[in-house]
C-alpha positions as a printed NumPy array, in Angstrom:
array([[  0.   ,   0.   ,   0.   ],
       [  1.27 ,   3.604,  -1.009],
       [  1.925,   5.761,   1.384],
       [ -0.082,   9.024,   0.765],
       [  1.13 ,  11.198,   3.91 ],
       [  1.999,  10.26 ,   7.753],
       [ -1.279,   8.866,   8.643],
       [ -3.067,   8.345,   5.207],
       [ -3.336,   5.622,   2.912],
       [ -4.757,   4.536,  -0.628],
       [ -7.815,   2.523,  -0.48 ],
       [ -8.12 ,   2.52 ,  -4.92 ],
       [ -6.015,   2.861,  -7.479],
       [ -7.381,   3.096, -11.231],
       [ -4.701,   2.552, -13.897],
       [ -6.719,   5.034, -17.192],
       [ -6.323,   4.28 , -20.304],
       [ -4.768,   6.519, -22.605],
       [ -3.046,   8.149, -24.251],
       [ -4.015,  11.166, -21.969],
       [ -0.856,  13.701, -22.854],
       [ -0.392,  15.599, -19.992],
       [ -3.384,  15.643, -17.52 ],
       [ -4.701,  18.703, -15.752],
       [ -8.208,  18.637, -13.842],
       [-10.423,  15.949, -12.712],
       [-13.865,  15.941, -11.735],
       [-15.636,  12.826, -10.336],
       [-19.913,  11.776, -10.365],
       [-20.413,   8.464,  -9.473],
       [-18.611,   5.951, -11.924],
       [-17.652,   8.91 , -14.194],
       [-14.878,  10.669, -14.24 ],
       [-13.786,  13.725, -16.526],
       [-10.237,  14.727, -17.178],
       [ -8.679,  17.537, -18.624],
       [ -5.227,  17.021, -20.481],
       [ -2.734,  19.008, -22.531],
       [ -1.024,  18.132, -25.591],
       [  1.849,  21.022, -25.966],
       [  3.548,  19.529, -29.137],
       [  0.734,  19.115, -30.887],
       [ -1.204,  22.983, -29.185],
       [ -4.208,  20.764, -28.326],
       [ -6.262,  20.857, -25.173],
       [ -8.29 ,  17.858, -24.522],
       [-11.709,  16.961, -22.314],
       [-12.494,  13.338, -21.626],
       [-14.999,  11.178, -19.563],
       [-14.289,   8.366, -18.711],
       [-15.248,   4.894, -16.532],
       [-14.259,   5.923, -12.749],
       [-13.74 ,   2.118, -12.157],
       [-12.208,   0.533, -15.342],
       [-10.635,   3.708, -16.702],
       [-11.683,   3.057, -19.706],
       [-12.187,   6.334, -22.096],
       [-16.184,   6.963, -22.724],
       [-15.681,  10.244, -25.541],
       [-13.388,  13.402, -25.968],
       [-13.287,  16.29 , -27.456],
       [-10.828,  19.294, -28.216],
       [-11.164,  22.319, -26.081],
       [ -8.419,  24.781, -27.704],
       [ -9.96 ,  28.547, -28.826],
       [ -7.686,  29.676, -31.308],
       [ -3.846,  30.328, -29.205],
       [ -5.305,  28.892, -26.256],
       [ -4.658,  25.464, -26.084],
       [ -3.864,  25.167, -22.016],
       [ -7.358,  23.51 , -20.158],
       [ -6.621,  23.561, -16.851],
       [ -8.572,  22.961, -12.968],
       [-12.39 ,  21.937, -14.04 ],
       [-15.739,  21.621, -11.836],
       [-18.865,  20.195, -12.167],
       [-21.694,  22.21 , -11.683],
       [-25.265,  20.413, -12.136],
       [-25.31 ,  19.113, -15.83 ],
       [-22.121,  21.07 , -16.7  ],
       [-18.619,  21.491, -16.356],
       [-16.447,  24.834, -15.998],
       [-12.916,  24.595, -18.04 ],
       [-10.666,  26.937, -18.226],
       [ -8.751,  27.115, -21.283],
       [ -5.52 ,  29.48 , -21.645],
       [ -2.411,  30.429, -23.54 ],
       [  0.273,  28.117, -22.343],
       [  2.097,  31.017, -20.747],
       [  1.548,  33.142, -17.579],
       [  0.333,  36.54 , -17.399],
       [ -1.796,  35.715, -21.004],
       [ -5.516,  35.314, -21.693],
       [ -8.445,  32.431, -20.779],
       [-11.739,  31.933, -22.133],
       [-13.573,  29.947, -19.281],
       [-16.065,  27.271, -21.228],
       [-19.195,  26.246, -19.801],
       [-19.656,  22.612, -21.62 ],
       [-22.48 ,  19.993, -21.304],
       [-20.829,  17.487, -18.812],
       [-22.607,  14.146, -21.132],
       [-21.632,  15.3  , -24.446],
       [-19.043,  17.565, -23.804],
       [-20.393,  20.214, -25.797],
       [-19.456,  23.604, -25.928],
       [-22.399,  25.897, -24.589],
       [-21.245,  29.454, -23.711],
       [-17.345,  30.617, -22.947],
       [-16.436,  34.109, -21.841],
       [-12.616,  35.814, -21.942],
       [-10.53 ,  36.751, -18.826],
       [ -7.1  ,  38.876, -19.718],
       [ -5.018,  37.218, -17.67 ],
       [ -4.279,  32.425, -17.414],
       [ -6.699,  30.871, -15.135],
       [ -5.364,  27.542, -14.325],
       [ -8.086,  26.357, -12.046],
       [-11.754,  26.781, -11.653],
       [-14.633,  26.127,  -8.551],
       [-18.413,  27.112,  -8.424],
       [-20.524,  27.957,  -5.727],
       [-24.052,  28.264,  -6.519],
       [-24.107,  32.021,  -7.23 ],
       [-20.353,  32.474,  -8.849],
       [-16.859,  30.889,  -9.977],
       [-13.858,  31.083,  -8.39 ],
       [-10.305,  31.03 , -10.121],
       [ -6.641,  30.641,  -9.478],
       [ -4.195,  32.296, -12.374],
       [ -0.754,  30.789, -13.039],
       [  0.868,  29.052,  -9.941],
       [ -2.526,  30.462,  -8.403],
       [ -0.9  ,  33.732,  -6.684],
       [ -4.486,  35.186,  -6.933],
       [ -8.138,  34.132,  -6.897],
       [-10.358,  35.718,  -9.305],
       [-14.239,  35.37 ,  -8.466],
       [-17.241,  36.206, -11.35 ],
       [-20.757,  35.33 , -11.858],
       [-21.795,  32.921, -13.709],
       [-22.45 ,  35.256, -16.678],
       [-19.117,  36.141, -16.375],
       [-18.963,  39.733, -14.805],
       [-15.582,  40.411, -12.744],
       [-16.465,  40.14 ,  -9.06 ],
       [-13.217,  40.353,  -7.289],
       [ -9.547,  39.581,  -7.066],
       [ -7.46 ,  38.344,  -3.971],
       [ -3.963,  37.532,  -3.471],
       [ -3.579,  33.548,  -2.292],
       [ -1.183,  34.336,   0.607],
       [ -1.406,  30.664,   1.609],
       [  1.582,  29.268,  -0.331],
       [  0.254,  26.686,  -1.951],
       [  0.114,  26.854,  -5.838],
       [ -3.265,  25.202,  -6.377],
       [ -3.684,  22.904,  -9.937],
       [ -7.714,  22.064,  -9.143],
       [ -9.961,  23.694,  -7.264],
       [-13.596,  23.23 ,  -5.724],
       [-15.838,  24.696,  -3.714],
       [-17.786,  22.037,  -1.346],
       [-19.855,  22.193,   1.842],
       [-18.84 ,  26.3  ,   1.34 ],
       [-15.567,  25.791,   1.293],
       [-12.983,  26.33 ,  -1.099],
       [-10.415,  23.342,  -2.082],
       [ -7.744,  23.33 ,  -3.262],
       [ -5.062,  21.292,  -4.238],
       [ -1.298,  22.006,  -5.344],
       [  2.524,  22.093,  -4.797],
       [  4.182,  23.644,  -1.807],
       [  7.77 ,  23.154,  -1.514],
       [ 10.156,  20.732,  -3.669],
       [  8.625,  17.325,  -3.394],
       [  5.542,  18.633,  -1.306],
       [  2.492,  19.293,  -2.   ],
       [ -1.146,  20.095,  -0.141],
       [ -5.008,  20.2  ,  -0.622],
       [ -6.159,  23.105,   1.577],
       [ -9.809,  23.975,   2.714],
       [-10.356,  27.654,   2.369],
       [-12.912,  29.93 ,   4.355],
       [-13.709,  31.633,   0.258],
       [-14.373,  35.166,   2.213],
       [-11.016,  35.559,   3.632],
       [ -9.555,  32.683,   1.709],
       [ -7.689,  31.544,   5.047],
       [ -6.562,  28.065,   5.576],
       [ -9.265,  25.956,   7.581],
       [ -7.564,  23.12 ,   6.937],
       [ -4.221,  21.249,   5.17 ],
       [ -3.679,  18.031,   4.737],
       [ -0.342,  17.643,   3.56 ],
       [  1.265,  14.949,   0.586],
       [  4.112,  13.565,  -0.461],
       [  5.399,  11.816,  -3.668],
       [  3.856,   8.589,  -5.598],
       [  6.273,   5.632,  -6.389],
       [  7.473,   7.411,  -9.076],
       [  8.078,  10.403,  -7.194],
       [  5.308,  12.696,  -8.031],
       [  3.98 ,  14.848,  -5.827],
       [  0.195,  13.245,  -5.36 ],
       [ -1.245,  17.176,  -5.524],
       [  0.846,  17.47 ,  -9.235],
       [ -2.722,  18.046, -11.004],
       [ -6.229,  16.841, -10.815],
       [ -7.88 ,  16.789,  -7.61 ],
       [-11.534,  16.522,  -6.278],
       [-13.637,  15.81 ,  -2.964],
       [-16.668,  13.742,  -3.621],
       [-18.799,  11.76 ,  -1.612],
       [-16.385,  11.743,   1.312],
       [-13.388,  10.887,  -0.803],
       [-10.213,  12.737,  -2.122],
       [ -9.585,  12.479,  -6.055],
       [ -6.066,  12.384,  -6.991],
       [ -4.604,  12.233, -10.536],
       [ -1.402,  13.522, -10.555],
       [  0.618,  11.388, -13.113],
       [  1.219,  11.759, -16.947],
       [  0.505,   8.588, -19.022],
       [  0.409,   6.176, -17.916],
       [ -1.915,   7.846, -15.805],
       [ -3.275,   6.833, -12.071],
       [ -6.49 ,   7.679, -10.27 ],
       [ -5.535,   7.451,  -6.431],
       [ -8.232,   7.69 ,  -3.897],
       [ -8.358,   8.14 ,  -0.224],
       [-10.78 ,   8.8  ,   2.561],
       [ -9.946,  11.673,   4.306],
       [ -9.457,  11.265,   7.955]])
């Protein structure tokens, strides 16, 4: 059994089927799972659902808008899913795509002028981290600017959610460390950390995807071949 941090441990691992380039965000709904993924040689950004339990890929589809080709944190939010999509490159543009969560459709997208790695929604808004997440953007969900706040907590979040009304987030800290850290979203102070180490082949289980459903952590931090871990948190 992996060892996931001092007094955690794996309970499932799911070996996916690929290829899946170089994964990004995960979302999870009973056996289904989505995954974002980047393909950098090729400029393509990728969406795919997937079999939670065999791994096995379901559909797909290509996310890029013109230069941006960078999907990064998703969320599911009722019969849809939130993906940001950027310019490979910090301190660029995002156009945030609403997309049918079944058929992966496109339905709406709106711009932001700066890369939003990671996305969350509440009921009434979205929530977003920009490159290495140093600040959290918030809009409604028609897209109207809200607010902006540095992320003073020093964790460089890769996925984010907002459950129970909290934020979560999960991303690298220091070299071979990384974190998933409940935030109170109207001070965006730590409420809790639960701190992570490395997989067997020494990546840091925060890397990428992460997601809290149904009292379990989502993990999905590897490159192909890619591994769903999941945990109970304690």
């Amino acid at each position: 059994m992996l060892l996931l941090a001092a007094a955690l441990t794996i309970v499932e691992t799911i070996a996916l089927q690929g290829p899946l380039h170089h994964v990004q965000g995960i979302d999870v709904e009973g056996d289904v799972l989505w995954v974002s993924s980047v393909d950098k040689d090729e400029k393509k950004g990728y969406l795919y659902r997937l079999d939670r339990r065999t791994g096995k890929q379901l559909a797909h589809t290509e996310v890029q808008d013109g230069e941006r080709f960078h999907p990064g944190g998703l969320t599911l939010d009722g019969e849809n899913i939130w993906l940001p999509v950027a310019e490979y490159k910090r301190n660029s543009t995002t156009v945030i795509q609403l997309r049918d969560k079944r058929t992966l459709r496109l339905l709406w997208q709106f711009a932001v002028n700066d890369h939003i790695g990671c996305v969350a929604a509440s009921s009434g808004r979205l929530y977003g981290g920009n490159w290495d997440a140093r600040e959290i953007y918030e809009w409604d969900k028609k897209g109207k600017f809200l607010d902006k706040r540095n992320n003073n907590t020093g964790t460089r979040y890769q996925d984010l959610k907002f459950i129970d009304d909290r934020l979560i987030g999960g991303g690298l800290r220091a070299k071979g460390q990384g974190a998933v850290d409940w935030l109170d979203p109207k001070t965006l102070n730590t409420v809790r950390r639960l701190d992570v180490e490395t997989t067997d082949r020494g990546t840091v289980f925060t890397n990428e995807g992460m997601t809290v459903r149904g009292g379990f952590l989502y993990l999905l931090p590897e490159d192909d071949p890619s591994r769903l871990f999941v945990i109970r948190p304690q």
